[in-house]
FIMAR-177082 format. One record per residue: x, y, z of N, C-alpha, C in turn. Coordinates in pm, whole numbers, plus 50000, padded with zeros to 5 digits. Layout:
<pts>
XYZXYZXYZ/...
</pts>
This chain:
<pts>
506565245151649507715236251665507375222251616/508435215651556507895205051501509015189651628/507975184651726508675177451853509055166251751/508785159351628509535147351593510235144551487/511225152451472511805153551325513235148951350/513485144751464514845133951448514675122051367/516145120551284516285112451188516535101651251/515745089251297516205077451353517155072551300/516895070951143517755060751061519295066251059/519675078951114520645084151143521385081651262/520585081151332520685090251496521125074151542/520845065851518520655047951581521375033651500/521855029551571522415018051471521635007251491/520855001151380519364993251398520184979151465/519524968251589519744959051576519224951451509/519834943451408519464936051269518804925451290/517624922551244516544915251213516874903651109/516324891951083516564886251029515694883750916/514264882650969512954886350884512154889350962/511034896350879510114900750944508944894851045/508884896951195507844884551261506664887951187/506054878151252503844876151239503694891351289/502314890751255501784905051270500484900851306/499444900751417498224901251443497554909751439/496454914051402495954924351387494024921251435/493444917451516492554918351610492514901551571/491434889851482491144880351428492484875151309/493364885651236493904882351138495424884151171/495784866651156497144869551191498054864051044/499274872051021499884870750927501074866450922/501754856850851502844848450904503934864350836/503614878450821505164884250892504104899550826/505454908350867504274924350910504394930250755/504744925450634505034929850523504164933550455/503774941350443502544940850345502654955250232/502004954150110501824961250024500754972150049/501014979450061499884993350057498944994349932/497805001049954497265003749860497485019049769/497445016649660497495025249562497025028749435/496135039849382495415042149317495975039449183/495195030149097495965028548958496785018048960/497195015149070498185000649049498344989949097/497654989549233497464978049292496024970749296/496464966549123494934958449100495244945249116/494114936349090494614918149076495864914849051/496394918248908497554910648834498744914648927/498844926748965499904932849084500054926449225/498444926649275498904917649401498994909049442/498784896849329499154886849344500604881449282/501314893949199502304888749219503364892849348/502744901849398503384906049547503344896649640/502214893249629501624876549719502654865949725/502984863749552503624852849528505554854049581/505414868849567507054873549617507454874549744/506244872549809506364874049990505954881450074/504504893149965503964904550043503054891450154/502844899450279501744888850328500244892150350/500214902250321499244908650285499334920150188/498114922650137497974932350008496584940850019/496414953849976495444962349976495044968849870/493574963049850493404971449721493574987349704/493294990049593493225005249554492165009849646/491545024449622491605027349764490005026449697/488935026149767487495021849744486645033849756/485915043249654484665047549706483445046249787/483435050249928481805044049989481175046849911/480775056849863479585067049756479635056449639/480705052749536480535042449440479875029349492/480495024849618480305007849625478705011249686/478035015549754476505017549792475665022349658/476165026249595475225029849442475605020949342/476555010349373476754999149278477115004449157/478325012749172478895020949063480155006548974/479625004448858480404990248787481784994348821/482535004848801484085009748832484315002848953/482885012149032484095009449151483804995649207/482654986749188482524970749204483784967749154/484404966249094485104958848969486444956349071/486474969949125488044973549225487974964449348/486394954949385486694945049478487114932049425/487004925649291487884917449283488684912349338/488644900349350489704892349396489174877749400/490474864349441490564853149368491464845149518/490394833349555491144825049650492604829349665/493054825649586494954825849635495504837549667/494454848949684494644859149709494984861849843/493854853149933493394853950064495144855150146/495254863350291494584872650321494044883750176/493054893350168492714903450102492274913550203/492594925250182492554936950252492124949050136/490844957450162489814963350102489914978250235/490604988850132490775003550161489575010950085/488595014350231487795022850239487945040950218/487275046950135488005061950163486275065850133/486215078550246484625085150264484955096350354/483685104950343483635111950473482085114650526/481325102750525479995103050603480335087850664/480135092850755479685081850879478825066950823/477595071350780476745064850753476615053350639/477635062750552477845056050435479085049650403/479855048150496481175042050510480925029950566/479515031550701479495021050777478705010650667/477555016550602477095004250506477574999250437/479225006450374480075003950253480874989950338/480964993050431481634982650549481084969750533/479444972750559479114962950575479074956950444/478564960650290478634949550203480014944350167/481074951350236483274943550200482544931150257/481934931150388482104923850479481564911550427/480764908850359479944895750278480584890650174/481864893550132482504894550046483964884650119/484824878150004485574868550050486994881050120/486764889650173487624902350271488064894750384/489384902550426489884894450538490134910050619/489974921550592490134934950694489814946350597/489454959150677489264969750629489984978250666/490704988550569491024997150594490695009650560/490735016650650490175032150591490835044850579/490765046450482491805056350424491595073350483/492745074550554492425088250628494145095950599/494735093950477495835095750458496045107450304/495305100350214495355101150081495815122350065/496605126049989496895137749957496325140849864/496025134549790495265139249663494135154449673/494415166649596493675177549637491765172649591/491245169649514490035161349458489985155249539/490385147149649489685139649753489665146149874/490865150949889490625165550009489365172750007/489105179249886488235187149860487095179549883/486835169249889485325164249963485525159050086/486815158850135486425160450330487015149350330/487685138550196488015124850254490065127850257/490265114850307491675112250315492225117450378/493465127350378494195132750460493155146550522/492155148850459491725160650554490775154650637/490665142450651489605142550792490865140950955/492315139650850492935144650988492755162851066/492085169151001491755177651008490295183551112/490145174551097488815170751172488235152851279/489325154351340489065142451413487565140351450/487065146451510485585141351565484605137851449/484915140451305484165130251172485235120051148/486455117951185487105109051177486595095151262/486015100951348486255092951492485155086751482/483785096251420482615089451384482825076051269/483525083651203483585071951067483885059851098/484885060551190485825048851252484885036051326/483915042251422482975040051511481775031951378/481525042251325480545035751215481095021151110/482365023351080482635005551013482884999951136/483454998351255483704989951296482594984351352/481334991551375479784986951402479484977351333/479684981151186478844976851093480064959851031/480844957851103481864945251032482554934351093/482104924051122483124918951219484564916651159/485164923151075486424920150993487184932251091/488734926651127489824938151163489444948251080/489404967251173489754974051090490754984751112/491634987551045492374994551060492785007550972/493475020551024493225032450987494885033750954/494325044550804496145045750747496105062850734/496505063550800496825085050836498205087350764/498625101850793499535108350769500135111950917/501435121650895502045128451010501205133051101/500375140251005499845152951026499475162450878/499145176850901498545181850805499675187650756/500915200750835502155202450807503185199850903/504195208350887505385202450949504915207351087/504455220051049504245223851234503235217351303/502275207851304501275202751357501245187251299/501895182951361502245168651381501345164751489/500305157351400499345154651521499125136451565/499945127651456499535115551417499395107851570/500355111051676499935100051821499135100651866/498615116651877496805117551914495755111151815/496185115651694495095110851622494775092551595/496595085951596496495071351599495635065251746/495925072051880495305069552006493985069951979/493135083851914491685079351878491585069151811/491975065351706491295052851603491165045351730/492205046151820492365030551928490905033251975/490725041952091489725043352161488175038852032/488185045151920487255040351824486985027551828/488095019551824488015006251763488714997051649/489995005651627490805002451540491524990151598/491624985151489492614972251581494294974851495/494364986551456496234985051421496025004251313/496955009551326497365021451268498025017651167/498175028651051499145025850935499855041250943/500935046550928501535058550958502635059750847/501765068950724502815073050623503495080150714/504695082050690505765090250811505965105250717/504775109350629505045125550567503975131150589/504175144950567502355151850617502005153350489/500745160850471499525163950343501195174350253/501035184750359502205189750314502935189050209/503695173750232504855170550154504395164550038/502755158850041503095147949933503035136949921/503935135349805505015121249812506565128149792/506515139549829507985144049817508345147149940/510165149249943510645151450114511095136250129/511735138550231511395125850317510825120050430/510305107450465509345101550551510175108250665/509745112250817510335110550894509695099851025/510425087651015510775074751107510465078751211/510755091751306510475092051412509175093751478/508065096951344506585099951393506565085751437/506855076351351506055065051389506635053351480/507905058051544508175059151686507725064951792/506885077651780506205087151865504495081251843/504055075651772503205065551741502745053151825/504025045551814504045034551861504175035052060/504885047152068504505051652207503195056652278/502185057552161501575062152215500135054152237/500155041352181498755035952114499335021352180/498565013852228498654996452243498234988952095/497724986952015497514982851884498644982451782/498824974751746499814974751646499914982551556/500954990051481501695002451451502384995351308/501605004151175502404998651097503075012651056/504645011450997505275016850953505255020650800/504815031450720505305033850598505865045750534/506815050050399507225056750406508515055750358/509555057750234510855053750211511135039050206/510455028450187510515016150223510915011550024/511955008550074512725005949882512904994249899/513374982350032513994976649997513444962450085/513784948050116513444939950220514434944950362/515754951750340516594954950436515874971150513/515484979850401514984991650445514104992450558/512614977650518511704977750603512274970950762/513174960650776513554954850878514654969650945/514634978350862515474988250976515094994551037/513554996650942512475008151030511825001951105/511544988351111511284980351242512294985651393/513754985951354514624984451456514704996851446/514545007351369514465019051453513215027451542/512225019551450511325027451543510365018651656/510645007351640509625001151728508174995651669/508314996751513506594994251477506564979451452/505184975951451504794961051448504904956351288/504894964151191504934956951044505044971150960/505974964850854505984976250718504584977350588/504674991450555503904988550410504554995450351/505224985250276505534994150093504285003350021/504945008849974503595014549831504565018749701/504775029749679505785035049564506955026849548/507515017949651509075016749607508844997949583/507464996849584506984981749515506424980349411/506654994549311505854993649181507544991349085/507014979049051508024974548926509344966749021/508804964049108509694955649225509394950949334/508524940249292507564932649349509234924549453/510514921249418511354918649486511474924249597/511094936649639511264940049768510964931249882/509994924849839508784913649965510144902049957/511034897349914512164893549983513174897549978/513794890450085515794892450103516944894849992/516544884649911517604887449789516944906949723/516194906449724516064921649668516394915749480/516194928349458515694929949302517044925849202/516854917749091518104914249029518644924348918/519854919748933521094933548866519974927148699/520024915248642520524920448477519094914048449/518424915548326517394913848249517044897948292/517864882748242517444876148254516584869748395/517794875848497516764872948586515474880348649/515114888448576513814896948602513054890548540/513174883548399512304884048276511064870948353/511344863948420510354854548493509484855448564/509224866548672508674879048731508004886348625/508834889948557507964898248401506794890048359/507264879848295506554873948283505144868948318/505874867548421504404859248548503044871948531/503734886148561502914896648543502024895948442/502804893548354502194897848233500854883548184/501164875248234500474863348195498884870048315/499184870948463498474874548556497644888548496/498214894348417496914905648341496794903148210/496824890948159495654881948047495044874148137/494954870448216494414862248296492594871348346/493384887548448492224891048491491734901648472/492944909448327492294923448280492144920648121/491134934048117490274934047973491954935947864/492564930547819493514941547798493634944847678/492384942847588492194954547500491864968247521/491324974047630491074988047714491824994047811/493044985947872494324986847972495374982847895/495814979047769497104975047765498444990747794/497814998747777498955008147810499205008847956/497915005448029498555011248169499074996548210/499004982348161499954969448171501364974148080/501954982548019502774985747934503474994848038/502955003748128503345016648213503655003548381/502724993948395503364988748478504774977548445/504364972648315505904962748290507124972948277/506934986748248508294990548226508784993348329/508304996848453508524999348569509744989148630/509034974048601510444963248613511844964648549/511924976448421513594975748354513934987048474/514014993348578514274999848672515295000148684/517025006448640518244997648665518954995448569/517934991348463519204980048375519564990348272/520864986548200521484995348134520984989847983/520305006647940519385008047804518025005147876/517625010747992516415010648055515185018547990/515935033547879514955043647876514355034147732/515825031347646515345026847483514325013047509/514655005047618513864989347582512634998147645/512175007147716510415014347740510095018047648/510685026847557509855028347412509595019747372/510735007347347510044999047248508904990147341/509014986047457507844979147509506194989347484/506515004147460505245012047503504385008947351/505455005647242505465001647149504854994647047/504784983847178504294967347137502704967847114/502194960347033500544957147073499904949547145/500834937047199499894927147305501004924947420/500794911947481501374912547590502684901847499/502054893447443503164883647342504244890047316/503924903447226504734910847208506084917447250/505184918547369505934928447525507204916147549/506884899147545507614891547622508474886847450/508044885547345508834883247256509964898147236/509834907347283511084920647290511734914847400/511274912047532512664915247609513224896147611/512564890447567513524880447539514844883147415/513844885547349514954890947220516094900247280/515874910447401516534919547434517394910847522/517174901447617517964891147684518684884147616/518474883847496519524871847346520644878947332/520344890947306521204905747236522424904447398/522174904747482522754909247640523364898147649/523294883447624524044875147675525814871047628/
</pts>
């Protein structure tokens, strides 16, 4: 039987929020609970600081190898990056030895880091298959060690980002969020889908109402989060202490405020912009310009002749390029 599969966002008429409060999370408090999730491939420098600049209040890198960062693997060094104006910075741990998570802990910790998180969520079958991410929900008592082992080894907040559960029938996330507590977690993160689903289906809101009942630590909500109105509903429906975007903040860094994302080209192209200047700034981008090409097109999201202006941006050879088309394409529109 699956006990939490009522649709809150159905079932409840949210009382409306105005913005999002502060969010404390053991030492680190954040002037509101918004924050950007981490995600493999896209939430590098040039990305989260323009999330920063849009109103995320915190941001998380891509998700971190212990095994790379203890063998001083250049890749995965490279993925701690980061730059004063960044600060808060939040550094997602993913492992499944105890030992080597806790030392991976400890060198974030010497590092200009403001929390750790550890990734006990990830679906990916290649990370499953070595015991990390969503399958150490599978195995709480190496979960529980792991947990125990960074928070030994760091005086930085740390906090744990799970799933539902593994499928629909074993929805285990309030027990499993209650251990991190007893561990030493100072706040949960609760994609609201199991291994199961994915990223397909939809989140269901009510785990992380059944969550938030169950744990004293602050409860973040993620999961379906498209919009600045979306996240303030899943506040009021479920009771959690702060949202994380992930998927529905790629190419709409607008979500992190109220006005939400603009109808026509010109007013995107400044945002575009900013991006695009922010990865000449801190990527190689003679060796990335396609995957800076795969994140700018992400911003025409919407606009009408969305598919033709991506060819021609995939097109382009530099970033000059990229911003001399959609100006030209903003001349043509006015």
């Amino acid at each position: 039987m699956r006990p939490f599969s009522f649709d809150f966002r159905l079932s409840m008429a949210p009382v409306p929020l105005l913005a999002f409060p502060p969010l404390v999370i053991g030492s680190l408090r954040l002037p509101s609970g918004l924050i950007l999730a981490p995600l493999a491939g896209y939430t590098d420098l040039p990305f989260r600081l323009l999330c920063r600049e849009s109103g995320a209040a915190l941001c998380v890198s891509e998700m971190i190898s212990c095994h790379g960062l203890v063998h001083d693997q250049p890749k995965t060094c490279e993925l701690l990056r980061t730059v004063a104006e960044e600060r808060p910075f939040g550094v997602q741990l993913f492992g499944s030895d105890p030992e080597l998570m806790g030392r991976a802990a400890a060198m974030v910790s010497t590092l200009p880091v403001d929390l750790i998180d550890i990734n006990m969520g990830c679906p990916v079958r290649k990370v499953i298959k070595k015991g990390c991410g969503a399958a150490l929900m599978k195995d709480p008592p190496r979960a529980e060690a792991i947990i125990r082992a960074v928070c030994a080894r760091t005086p930085l907040p740390v906090t744990v980002k799970c799933r539902s559960g593994w499928t629909g029938e074993r929805i285990t996330a309030p027990e499993f969020a209650a251990m991190a507590e007893a561990a030493g977690a100072g706040a949960v993160t609760i994609h609201a889908r199991t291994w199961a689903q994915g990223f397909g289906g939809r989140a269901d809101w009510g785990v992380i109402k059944a969550v938030k009942a169950a744990v004293s630590i602050p409860v973040i909500g993620n999961g379906d989060i498209l919009s600045y109105a979306e996240g303030l509903a899943m506040m009021a429906a479920t009771g959690c202490d702060g949202v994380m975007a992930g998927r529905g903040a790629l190419g709409n860094p607008w979500l992190f405020a109220p006005a939400g994302r603009p109808a026509a080209l010109a007013e995107r192209l400044p945002v575009i912009e900013r991006y695009l200047q922010l990865a000449e700034r801190f990527l190689p981008l003679d060796k990335v310009l396609f995957k800076v090409k795969n994140h700018a097109a992400k911003f025409l999201t919407g606009l009408a002749g969305a598919a033709r202006l991506r060819q021609a941006l995939y097109a382009c050879d530099s970033s000059q390029a990229m911003v001399a088309l959609l100006h030209g394409q903003q001349d043509e529109t006015e």
